[in-house]
C-alpha positions in Angstrom: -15.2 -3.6 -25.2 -18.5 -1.4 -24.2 -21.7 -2.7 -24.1 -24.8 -2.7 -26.0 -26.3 -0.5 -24.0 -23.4 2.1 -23.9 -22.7 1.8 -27.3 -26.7 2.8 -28.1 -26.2 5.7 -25.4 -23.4 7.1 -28.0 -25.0 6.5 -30.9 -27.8 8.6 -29.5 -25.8 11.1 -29.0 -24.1 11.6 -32.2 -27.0 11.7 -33.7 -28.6 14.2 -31.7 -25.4 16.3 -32.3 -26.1 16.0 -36.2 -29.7 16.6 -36.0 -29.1 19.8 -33.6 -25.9 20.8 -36.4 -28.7 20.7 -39.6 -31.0 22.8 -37.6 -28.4 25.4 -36.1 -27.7 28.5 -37.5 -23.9 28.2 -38.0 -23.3 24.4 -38.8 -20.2 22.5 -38.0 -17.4 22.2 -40.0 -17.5 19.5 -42.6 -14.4 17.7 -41.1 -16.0 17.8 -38.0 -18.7 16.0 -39.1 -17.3 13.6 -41.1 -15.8 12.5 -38.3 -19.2 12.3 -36.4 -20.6 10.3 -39.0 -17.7 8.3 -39.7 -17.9 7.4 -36.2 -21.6 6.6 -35.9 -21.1 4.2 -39.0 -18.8 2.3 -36.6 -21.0 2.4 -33.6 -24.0 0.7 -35.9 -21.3 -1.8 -37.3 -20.3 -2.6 -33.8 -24.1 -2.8 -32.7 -24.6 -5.0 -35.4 -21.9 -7.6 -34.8 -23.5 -7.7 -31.0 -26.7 -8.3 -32.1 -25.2 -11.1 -34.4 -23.8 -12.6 -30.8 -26.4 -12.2 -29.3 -28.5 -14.0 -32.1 -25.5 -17.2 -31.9 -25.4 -17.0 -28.6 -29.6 -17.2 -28.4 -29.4 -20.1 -30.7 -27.0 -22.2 -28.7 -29.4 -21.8 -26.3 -32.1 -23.0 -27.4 -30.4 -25.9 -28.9 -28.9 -26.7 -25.0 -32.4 -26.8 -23.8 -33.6 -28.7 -26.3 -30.8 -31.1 -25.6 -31.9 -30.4 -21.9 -35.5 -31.4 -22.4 -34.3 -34.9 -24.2 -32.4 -35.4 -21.1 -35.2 -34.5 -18.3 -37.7 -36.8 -21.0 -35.3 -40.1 -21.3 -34.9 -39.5 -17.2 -38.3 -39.7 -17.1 -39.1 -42.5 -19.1 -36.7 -44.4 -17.1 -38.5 -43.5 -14.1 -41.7 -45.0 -15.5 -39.6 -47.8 -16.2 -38.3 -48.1 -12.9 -41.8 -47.7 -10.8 -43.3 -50.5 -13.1 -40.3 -52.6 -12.4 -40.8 -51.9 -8.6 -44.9 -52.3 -9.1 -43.4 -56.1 -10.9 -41.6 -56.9 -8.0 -44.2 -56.1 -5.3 -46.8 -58.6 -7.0 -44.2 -61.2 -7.1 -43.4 -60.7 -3.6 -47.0 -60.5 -3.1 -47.9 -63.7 -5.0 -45.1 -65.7 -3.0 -46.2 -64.4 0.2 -49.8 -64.8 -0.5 -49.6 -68.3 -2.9 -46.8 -70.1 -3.2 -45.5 -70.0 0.4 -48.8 -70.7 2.2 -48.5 -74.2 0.3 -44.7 -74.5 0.8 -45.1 -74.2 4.6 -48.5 -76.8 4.7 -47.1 -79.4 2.3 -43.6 -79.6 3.3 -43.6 -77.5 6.6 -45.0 -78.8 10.1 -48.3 -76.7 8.9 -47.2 -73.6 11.1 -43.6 -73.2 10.1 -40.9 -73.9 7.2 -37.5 -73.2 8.2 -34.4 -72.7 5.1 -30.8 -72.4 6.1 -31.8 -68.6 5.7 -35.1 -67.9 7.4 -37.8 -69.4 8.7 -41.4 -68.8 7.2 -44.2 -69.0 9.4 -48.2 -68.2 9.5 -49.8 -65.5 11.6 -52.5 -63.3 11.7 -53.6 -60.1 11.0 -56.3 -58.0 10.8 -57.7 -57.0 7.0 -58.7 -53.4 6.1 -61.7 -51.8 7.6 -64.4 -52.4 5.2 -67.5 -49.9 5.2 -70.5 -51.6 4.7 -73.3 -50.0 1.9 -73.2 -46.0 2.6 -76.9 -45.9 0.7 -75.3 -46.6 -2.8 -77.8 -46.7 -5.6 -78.1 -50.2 -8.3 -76.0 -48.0 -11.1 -73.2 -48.0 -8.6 -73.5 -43.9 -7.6 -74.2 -42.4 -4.1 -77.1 -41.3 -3.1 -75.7 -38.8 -0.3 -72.2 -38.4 0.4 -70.4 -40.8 2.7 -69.6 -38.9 5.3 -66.1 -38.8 6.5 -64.3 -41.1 8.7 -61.4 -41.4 10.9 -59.8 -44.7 9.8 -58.4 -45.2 13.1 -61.5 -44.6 15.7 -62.9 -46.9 12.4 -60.3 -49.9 13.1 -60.3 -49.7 16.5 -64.5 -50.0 16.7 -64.3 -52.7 13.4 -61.3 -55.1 15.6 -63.4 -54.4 19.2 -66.7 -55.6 16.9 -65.0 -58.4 15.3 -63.4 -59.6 18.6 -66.9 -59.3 20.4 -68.8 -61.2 17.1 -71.0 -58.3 15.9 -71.0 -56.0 13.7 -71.1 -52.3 15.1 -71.0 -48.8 12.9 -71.4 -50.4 9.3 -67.3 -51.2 9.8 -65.9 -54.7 10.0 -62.6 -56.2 9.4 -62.0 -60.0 9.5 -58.5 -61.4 10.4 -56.2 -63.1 7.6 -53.7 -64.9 8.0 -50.5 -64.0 6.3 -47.1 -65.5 5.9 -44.1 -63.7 8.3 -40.2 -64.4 7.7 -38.1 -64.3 10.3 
């Protein structure tokens, strides 16, 4: 079965051929073009049933995206659902690790240590975020000039060396925590 395109390209041409034939000076006979007509009503039939496919066949398309879209929109709602599950389970693990098992290992621990038959829980330190001291922020909360731009880790190395050393040096300081390890 031709194409679209090919069937057009003949259409064209039959129809040039009549419009050359009423503008000649000896026209064709009238067989002859019945038979050009006849089969130019065919091509335009045939042109019309591809446009109707082509009309199903945009259709079904646009009904599989839209079905596609549903999809991509429930998979992303699940995702949401998913990260604030995760974000659940970090604060528990968080609130354990920072409440509950502090007071596990001090009240029924040796105060260092609590061992279970599957780990043992113990307390040791760390070091807490670099905090940057006031940067010339204003009473509304806004800043005055920018805050320039530092590199965290020449910042952490300078707040720990200060901390160790019991001053405070560059308007950085950390201050050490103490945290809750399983081993």
């Amino acid at each position: 079965m031709p194409s679209a395109y090919h069937i057009l390209e003949k259409a064209s041409e039959i129809e040039y051929l009549l419009l050359e034939n009423q503008s000649a000076d000896e026209p064709m006979e009238l067989e002859e073009r019945i038979i050009l007509e006849t089969e130019l009503s065919d091509l335009y039939l045939e042109i019309e049933k591809k446009v109707e496919n082509i009309d199903g066949f945009t259709l079904a398309l646009d009904q599989n995206k839209a079905v596609v879209q549903a999809k991509l929109d429930i998979i992303n709602d699940e995702a949401k659902r998913l990260r604030k599950k995760r974000e659940g389970m970090d604060k528990t693990k968080e609130y354990f690790y920072g409440q509950i098992l502090p007071r596990i290992i001090n009240q029924f621990g040796d105060g260092e240590s609590y061992k279970t038959d599957v780990s043992t829980y113990k307390f040791a330190k760390k070091f807490s975020k670099v905090i940057v001291e006031d940067l010339g922020k204003v009473d509304a909360g806004f800043i005055r000039h920018p805050a320039p731009v530092i590199d965290g880790n020449k910042a952490r190395k300078a707040a720990i060396k200060a901390y160790k050393s019991g001053t405070k040096e560059g308007g950085f300081y950390v201050y050490e925590e103490q945290i809750v390890k399983r081993s």
